[in-house]
PLY file of the C-alpha trace (Angstrom):
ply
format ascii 1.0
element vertex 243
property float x
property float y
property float z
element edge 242
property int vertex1
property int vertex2
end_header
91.48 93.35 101.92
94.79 91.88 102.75
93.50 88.54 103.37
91.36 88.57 100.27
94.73 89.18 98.49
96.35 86.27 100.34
94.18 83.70 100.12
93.58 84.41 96.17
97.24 84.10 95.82
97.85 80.92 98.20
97.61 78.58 95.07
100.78 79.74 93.72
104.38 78.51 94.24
106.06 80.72 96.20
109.70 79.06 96.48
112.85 80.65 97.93
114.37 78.74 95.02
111.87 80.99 92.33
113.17 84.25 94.32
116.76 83.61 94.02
116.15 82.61 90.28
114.16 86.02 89.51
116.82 88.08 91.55
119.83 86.58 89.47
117.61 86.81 85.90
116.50 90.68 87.23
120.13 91.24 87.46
121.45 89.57 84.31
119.50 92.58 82.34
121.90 94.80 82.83
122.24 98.67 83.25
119.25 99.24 80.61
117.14 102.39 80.84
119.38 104.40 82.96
118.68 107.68 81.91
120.51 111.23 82.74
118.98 113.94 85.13
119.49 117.68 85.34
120.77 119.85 87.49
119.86 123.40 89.80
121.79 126.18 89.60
123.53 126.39 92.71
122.06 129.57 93.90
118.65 128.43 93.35
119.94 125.01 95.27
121.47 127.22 98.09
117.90 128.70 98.39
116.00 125.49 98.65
118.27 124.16 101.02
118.44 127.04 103.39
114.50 127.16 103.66
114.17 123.44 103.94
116.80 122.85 106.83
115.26 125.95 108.34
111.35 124.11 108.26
112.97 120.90 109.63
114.02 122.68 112.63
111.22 123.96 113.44
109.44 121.77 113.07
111.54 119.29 115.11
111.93 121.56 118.19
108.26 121.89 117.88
107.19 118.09 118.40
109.93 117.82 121.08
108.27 119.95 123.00
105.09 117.81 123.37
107.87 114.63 124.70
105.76 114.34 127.48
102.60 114.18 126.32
103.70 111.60 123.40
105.59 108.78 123.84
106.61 107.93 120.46
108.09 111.19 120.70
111.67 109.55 121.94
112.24 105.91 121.84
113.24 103.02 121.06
111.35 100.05 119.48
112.08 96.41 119.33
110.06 93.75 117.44
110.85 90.07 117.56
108.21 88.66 114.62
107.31 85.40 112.73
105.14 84.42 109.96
104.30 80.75 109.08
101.90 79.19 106.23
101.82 76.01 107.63
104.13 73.31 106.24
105.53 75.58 103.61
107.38 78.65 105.00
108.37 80.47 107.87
109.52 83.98 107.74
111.48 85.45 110.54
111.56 89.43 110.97
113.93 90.88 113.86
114.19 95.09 113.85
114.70 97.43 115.73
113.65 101.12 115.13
114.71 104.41 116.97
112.66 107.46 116.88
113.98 110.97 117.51
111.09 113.57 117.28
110.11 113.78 113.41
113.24 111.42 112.12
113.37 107.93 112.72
115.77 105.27 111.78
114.70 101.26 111.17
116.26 98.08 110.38
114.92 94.88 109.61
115.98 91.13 108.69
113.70 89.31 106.20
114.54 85.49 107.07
112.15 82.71 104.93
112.91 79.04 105.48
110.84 77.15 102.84
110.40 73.46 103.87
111.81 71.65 101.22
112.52 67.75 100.92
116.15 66.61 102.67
117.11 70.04 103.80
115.25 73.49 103.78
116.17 76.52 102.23
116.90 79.97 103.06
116.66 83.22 101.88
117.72 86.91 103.94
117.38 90.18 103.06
118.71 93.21 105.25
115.99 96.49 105.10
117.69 99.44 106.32
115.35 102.67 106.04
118.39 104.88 106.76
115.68 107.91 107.21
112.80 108.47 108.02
110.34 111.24 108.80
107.48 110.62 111.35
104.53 113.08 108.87
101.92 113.17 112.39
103.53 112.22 116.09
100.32 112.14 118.39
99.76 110.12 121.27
97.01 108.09 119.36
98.42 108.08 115.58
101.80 107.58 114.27
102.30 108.72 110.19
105.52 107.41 108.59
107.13 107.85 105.47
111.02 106.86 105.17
113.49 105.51 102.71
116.72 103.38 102.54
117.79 100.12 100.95
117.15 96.38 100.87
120.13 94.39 100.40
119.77 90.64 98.86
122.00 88.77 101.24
122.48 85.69 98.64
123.36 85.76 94.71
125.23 89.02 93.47
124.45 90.99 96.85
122.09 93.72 94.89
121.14 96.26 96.56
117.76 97.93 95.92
116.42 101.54 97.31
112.98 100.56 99.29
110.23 102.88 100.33
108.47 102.57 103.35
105.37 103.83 104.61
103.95 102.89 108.04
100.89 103.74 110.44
100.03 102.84 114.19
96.87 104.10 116.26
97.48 103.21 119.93
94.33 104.16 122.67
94.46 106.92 124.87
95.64 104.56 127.46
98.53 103.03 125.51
97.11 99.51 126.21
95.59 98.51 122.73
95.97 99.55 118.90
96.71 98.52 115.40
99.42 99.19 113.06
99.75 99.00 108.92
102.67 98.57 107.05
103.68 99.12 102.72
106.84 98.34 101.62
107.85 99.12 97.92
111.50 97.79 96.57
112.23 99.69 93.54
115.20 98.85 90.71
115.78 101.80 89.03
117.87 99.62 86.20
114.67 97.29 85.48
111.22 97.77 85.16
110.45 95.00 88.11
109.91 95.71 91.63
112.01 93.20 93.68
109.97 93.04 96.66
106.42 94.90 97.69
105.06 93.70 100.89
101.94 95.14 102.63
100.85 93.76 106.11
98.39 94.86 109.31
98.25 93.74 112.44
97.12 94.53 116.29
99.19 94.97 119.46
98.40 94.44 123.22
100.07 96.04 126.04
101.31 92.75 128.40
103.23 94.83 131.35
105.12 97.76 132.18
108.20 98.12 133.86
109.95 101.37 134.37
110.61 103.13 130.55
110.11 99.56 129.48
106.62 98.09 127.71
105.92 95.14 126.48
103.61 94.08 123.71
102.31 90.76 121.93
101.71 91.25 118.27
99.65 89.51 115.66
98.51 90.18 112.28
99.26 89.16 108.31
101.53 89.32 106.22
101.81 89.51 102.06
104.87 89.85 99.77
105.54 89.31 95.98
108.78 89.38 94.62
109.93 90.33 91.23
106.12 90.73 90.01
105.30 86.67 89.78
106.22 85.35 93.04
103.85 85.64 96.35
104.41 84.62 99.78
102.15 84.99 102.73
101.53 84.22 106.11
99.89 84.94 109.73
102.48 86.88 112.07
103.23 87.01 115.78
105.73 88.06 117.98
106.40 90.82 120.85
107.64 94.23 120.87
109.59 96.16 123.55
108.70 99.65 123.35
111.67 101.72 125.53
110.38 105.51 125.96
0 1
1 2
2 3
3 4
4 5
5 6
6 7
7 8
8 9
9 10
10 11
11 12
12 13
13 14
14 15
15 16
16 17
17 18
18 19
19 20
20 21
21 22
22 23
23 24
24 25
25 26
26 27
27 28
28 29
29 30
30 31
31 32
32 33
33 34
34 35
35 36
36 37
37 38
38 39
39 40
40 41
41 42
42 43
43 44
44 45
45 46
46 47
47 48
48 49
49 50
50 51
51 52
52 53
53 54
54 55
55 56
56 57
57 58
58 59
59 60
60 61
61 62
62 63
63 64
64 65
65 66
66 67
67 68
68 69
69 70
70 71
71 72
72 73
73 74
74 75
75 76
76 77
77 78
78 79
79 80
80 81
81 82
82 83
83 84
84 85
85 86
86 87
87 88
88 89
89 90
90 91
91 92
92 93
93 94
94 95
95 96
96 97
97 98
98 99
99 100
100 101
101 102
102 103
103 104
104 105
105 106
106 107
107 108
108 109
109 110
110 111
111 112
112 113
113 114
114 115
115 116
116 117
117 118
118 119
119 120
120 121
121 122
122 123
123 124
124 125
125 126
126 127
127 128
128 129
129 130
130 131
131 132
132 133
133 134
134 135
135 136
136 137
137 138
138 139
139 140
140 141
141 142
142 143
143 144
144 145
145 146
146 147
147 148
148 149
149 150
150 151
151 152
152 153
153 154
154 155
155 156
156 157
157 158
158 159
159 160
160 161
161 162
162 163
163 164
164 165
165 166
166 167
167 168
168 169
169 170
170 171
171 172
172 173
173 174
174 175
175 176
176 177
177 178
178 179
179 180
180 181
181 182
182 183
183 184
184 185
185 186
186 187
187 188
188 189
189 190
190 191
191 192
192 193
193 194
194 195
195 196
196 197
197 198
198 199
199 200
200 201
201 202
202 203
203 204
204 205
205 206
206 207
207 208
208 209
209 210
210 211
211 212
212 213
213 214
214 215
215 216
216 217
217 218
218 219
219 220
220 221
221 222
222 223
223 224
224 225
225 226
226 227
227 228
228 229
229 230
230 231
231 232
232 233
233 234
234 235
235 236
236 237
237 238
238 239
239 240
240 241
241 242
Protein backbone atom coordinates (compact mmCIF):
# COMPACT_ATOMS: atom_id res chain seq x y z
CA UNK A 1 0.00 0.00 0.00
CA UNK A 2 2.91 2.19 0.74
CA UNK A 3 4.40 1.84 -2.56
CA UNK A 4 1.11 2.38 -4.32
CA UNK A 5 1.13 5.73 -2.38
CA UNK A 6 4.69 6.47 -3.51
CA UNK A 7 4.77 5.85 -6.83
CA UNK A 8 1.26 7.83 -7.38
CA UNK A 9 2.91 10.70 -5.74
CA UNK A 10 6.51 10.47 -7.54
CA UNK A 11 5.29 13.04 -10.23
CA UNK A 12 5.25 15.80 -7.85
CA UNK A 13 7.96 18.32 -6.83
CA UNK A 14 9.09 17.56 -3.72
CA UNK A 15 11.86 20.39 -3.07
CA UNK A 16 13.63 21.17 0.21
CA UNK A 17 13.20 24.69 -1.13
CA UNK A 18 8.93 24.08 -1.18
CA UNK A 19 9.39 22.72 2.59
CA UNK A 20 11.20 25.60 3.93
CA UNK A 21 8.69 27.93 2.01
CA UNK A 22 5.49 26.06 3.58
CA UNK A 23 7.23 25.97 7.12
CA UNK A 24 7.90 29.87 7.07
CA UNK A 25 4.14 30.61 5.33
CA UNK A 26 2.66 27.84 8.19
CA UNK A 27 4.29 30.05 10.63
CA UNK A 28 3.47 33.52 9.32
CA UNK A 29 -0.39 32.59 10.34
CA UNK A 30 0.02 33.30 13.54
CA UNK A 31 -1.43 32.14 16.98
CA UNK A 32 -5.06 31.63 15.30
CA UNK A 33 -7.46 29.10 16.80
CA UNK A 34 -5.85 28.68 20.09
CA UNK A 35 -8.57 27.94 22.19
CA UNK A 36 -8.85 27.64 26.24
CA UNK A 37 -9.20 24.21 28.13
CA UNK A 38 -10.65 23.35 31.51
CA UNK A 39 -9.55 22.19 34.42
CA UNK A 40 -10.07 19.02 37.32
CA UNK A 41 -10.67 19.68 40.59
CA UNK A 42 -7.68 18.79 42.33
CA UNK A 43 -9.09 16.07 44.39
CA UNK A 44 -10.57 14.38 41.52
CA UNK A 45 -6.86 15.02 39.80
CA UNK A 46 -5.17 13.58 43.01
CA UNK A 47 -7.41 10.47 42.38
CA UNK A 48 -6.54 9.91 38.79
CA UNK A 49 -3.08 10.32 39.40
CA UNK A 50 -2.70 8.04 42.34
CA UNK A 51 -4.44 5.09 40.38
CA UNK A 52 -2.56 5.75 37.21
CA UNK A 53 1.08 5.85 38.73
CA UNK A 54 -0.10 2.89 40.76
CA UNK A 55 -1.11 0.75 37.15
CA UNK A 56 2.25 1.91 35.66
CA UNK A 57 4.04 0.15 38.29
CA UNK A 58 2.65 -2.70 38.01
CA UNK A 59 2.61 -3.06 35.19
CA UNK A 60 6.33 -2.22 34.71
CA UNK A 61 7.62 -4.63 37.40
CA UNK A 62 5.48 -7.08 35.65
CA UNK A 63 7.22 -7.06 32.07
CA UNK A 64 10.61 -6.84 33.86
CA UNK A 65 10.16 -9.87 35.12
CA UNK A 66 9.96 -11.71 31.74
CA UNK A 67 13.82 -9.73 30.89
CA UNK A 68 14.98 -12.94 30.10
CA UNK A 69 12.70 -14.34 28.04
CA UNK A 70 12.39 -10.90 25.91
CA UNK A 71 15.01 -9.06 24.70
CA UNK A 72 13.47 -5.88 23.86
CA UNK A 73 12.74 -5.95 27.37
CA UNK A 74 16.16 -3.80 28.20
CA UNK A 75 18.17 -2.28 25.51
CA UNK A 76 19.51 -0.24 23.51
CA UNK A 77 18.93 0.34 19.73
CA UNK A 78 20.97 2.01 17.12
CA UNK A 79 19.95 2.61 13.47
CA UNK A 80 22.24 4.15 10.90
CA UNK A 81 19.54 4.65 7.72
CA UNK A 82 19.35 6.21 4.19
CA UNK A 83 16.79 6.80 1.65
CA UNK A 84 17.57 7.86 -1.99
CA UNK A 85 15.12 8.52 -5.14
CA UNK A 86 17.67 8.46 -7.49
CA UNK A 87 19.11 11.76 -8.76
CA UNK A 88 16.75 13.81 -6.68
CA UNK A 89 17.12 13.30 -2.90
CA UNK A 90 18.78 11.56 -0.28
CA UNK A 91 17.50 11.44 3.18
CA UNK A 92 19.74 10.54 6.01
CA UNK A 93 18.12 9.15 9.40
CA UNK A 94 20.63 8.49 12.45
CA UNK A 95 18.67 7.46 16.04
CA UNK A 96 19.11 5.90 18.61
CA UNK A 97 16.35 4.49 20.95
CA UNK A 98 16.56 3.07 24.59
CA UNK A 99 14.00 0.82 25.98
CA UNK A 100 13.36 0.30 29.69
CA UNK A 101 10.52 -2.30 30.22
CA UNK A 102 7.14 -0.50 29.08
CA UNK A 103 8.87 3.21 28.55
CA UNK A 104 11.10 3.91 25.88
CA UNK A 105 12.88 6.97 24.80
CA UNK A 106 13.91 7.78 20.81
CA UNK A 107 15.66 10.31 18.88
CA UNK A 108 16.04 10.81 15.38
CA UNK A 109 17.74 13.24 12.69
CA UNK A 110 15.74 13.82 9.46
CA UNK A 111 18.67 14.93 6.97
CA UNK A 112 17.35 15.48 2.97
CA UNK A 113 19.93 16.71 0.48
CA UNK A 114 17.97 17.56 -2.72
CA UNK A 115 20.32 17.64 -5.76
CA UNK A 116 19.97 20.89 -7.03
CA UNK A 117 22.02 22.70 -9.91
CA UNK A 118 25.60 24.41 -8.54
CA UNK A 119 25.18 23.35 -4.99
CA UNK A 120 22.57 21.07 -3.16
CA UNK A 121 20.38 21.85 -0.51
CA UNK A 122 19.63 20.81 2.88
CA UNK A 123 17.04 20.48 5.17
CA UNK A 124 17.22 18.80 9.19
CA UNK A 125 14.80 18.19 11.51
CA UNK A 126 15.53 16.80 15.15
CA UNK A 127 12.49 14.06 16.35
CA UNK A 128 12.73 13.58 19.93
CA UNK A 129 9.81 11.20 21.26
CA UNK A 130 10.69 12.21 24.85
CA UNK A 131 8.22 9.15 25.97
CA UNK A 132 7.15 6.45 25.06
CA UNK A 133 5.16 3.42 26.17
CA UNK A 134 5.95 -0.07 24.65
CA UNK A 135 1.52 -1.20 24.58
CA UNK A 136 2.78 -5.35 23.98
CA UNK A 137 6.70 -6.39 24.82
CA UNK A 138 6.87 -10.11 23.52
CA UNK A 139 9.69 -11.81 22.15
CA UNK A 140 7.99 -11.88 18.63
CA UNK A 141 5.93 -8.41 18.60
CA UNK A 142 6.85 -5.06 19.73
CA UNK A 143 3.57 -2.36 20.08
CA UNK A 144 4.60 1.32 20.41
CA UNK A 145 2.88 4.36 20.99
CA UNK A 146 5.03 7.55 22.20
CA UNK A 147 5.09 11.28 21.90
CA UNK A 148 7.57 14.25 21.85
CA UNK A 149 8.54 16.99 19.43
CA UNK A 150 10.04 17.67 16.01
CA UNK A 151 12.10 20.63 15.88
CA UNK A 152 12.67 22.48 12.29
CA UNK A 153 16.39 23.01 12.45
CA UNK A 154 16.26 25.94 9.65
CA UNK A 155 13.80 29.11 9.37
CA UNK A 156 12.18 30.29 12.78
CA UNK A 157 13.28 26.95 14.67
CA UNK A 158 9.38 25.81 15.24
CA UNK A 159 8.88 23.32 17.16
CA UNK A 160 5.97 20.91 16.59
CA UNK A 161 4.55 18.02 19.12
CA UNK A 162 4.82 14.60 16.88
CA UNK A 163 3.11 11.33 17.51
CA UNK A 164 4.61 8.22 16.95
CA UNK A 165 3.42 4.86 16.57
CA UNK A 166 5.68 1.89 15.75
CA UNK A 167 5.54 -2.06 15.30
CA UNK A 168 8.29 -4.87 14.88
CA UNK A 169 7.65 -8.78 14.64
CA UNK A 170 11.05 -10.52 15.00
CA UNK A 171 11.05 -14.78 14.65
CA UNK A 172 11.35 -16.94 17.43
CA UNK A 173 14.96 -17.14 16.66
CA UNK A 174 15.68 -13.40 16.55
CA UNK A 175 17.25 -13.84 13.06
CA UNK A 176 14.50 -12.31 10.71
CA UNK A 177 11.39 -9.83 10.98
CA UNK A 178 9.71 -6.71 9.81
CA UNK A 179 8.99 -3.48 11.33
CA UNK A 180 6.23 -0.48 10.50
CA UNK A 181 6.49 2.91 11.32
CA UNK A 182 3.56 6.29 11.42
CA UNK A 183 4.67 9.44 12.25
CA UNK A 184 2.09 12.36 12.67
CA UNK A 185 3.51 16.16 13.26
CA UNK A 186 0.72 18.11 14.58
CA UNK A 187 0.51 22.28 14.90
CA UNK A 188 -1.89 22.94 17.28
CA UNK A 189 -1.86 26.88 16.03
CA UNK A 190 -2.75 25.80 12.26
CA UNK A 191 -4.89 23.47 10.74
CA UNK A 192 -1.74 21.80 8.67
CA UNK A 193 0.20 18.91 9.68
CA UNK A 194 3.93 19.75 9.17
CA UNK A 195 5.19 16.41 8.56
CA UNK A 196 3.32 12.73 8.39
CA UNK A 197 5.59 10.03 7.34
CA UNK A 198 4.64 6.30 7.21
CA UNK A 199 7.33 3.65 6.22
CA UNK A 200 7.91 -0.49 6.46
CA UNK A 201 10.67 -2.32 6.11
CA UNK A 202 12.53 -5.87 6.95
CA UNK A 203 15.60 -6.63 9.06
CA UNK A 204 18.21 -9.51 8.98
CA UNK A 205 20.27 -10.66 11.77
CA UNK A 206 24.20 -10.39 10.21
CA UNK A 207 26.22 -11.60 13.56
CA UNK A 208 26.28 -11.67 17.14
CA UNK A 209 28.80 -10.74 19.43
CA UNK A 210 28.40 -10.80 23.13
CA UNK A 211 25.08 -8.34 24.14
CA UNK A 212 25.83 -6.96 20.73
CA UNK A 213 23.60 -7.79 17.29
CA UNK A 214 23.83 -6.62 14.25
CA UNK A 215 21.24 -6.09 11.58
CA UNK A 216 20.97 -4.87 7.80
CA UNK A 217 17.79 -3.02 7.12
CA UNK A 218 15.78 -2.24 4.06
CA UNK A 219 12.45 -1.00 3.30
CA UNK A 220 10.43 2.43 2.05
CA UNK A 221 9.93 5.33 2.97
CA UNK A 222 6.95 8.21 2.41
CA UNK A 223 6.59 11.74 3.85
CA UNK A 224 4.43 14.86 2.99
CA UNK A 225 4.96 17.99 4.50
CA UNK A 226 2.58 20.74 5.21
CA UNK A 227 -0.32 18.78 3.24
CA UNK A 228 1.13 19.53 -0.57
CA UNK A 229 4.59 18.41 -0.49
CA UNK A 230 5.70 14.50 -0.84
CA UNK A 231 8.96 12.93 -0.67
CA UNK A 232 9.84 9.32 -0.97
CA UNK A 233 12.37 6.89 -1.23
CA UNK A 234 13.85 3.15 -0.78
CA UNK A 235 15.82 2.85 2.67
CA UNK A 236 18.81 0.89 3.95
CA UNK A 237 21.09 0.88 6.60
CA UNK A 238 22.12 -1.33 9.80
CA UNK A 239 21.04 -1.47 13.27
CA UNK A 240 22.96 -2.43 16.45
CA UNK A 241 20.66 -3.93 18.79
CA UNK A 242 22.64 -3.90 22.53
CA UNK A 243 20.46 -6.17 25.03
Amino acid sequence: MLIVLMLACSAATAQVGNVKDASSSNRSRGFEGVGRSGSLGVGTFYMFANVTVRGFAVWQSHVLQHKGEVPNVFSLEVFGQAAIQPSTYYIFNPRIRGNWGIFLTDFRMNYMVEEKIGAPEDLRTDDWQIVGLNLVNTRNVTLRLSTGIMREVFGEGAVFSETVFGLNIMSDNQSIGGMGEFRWVKDRFTINSPRIEASIGIQKKLFDHNHIHMFATGGAVFQRYYNEINVWGIQGGFAFKLY
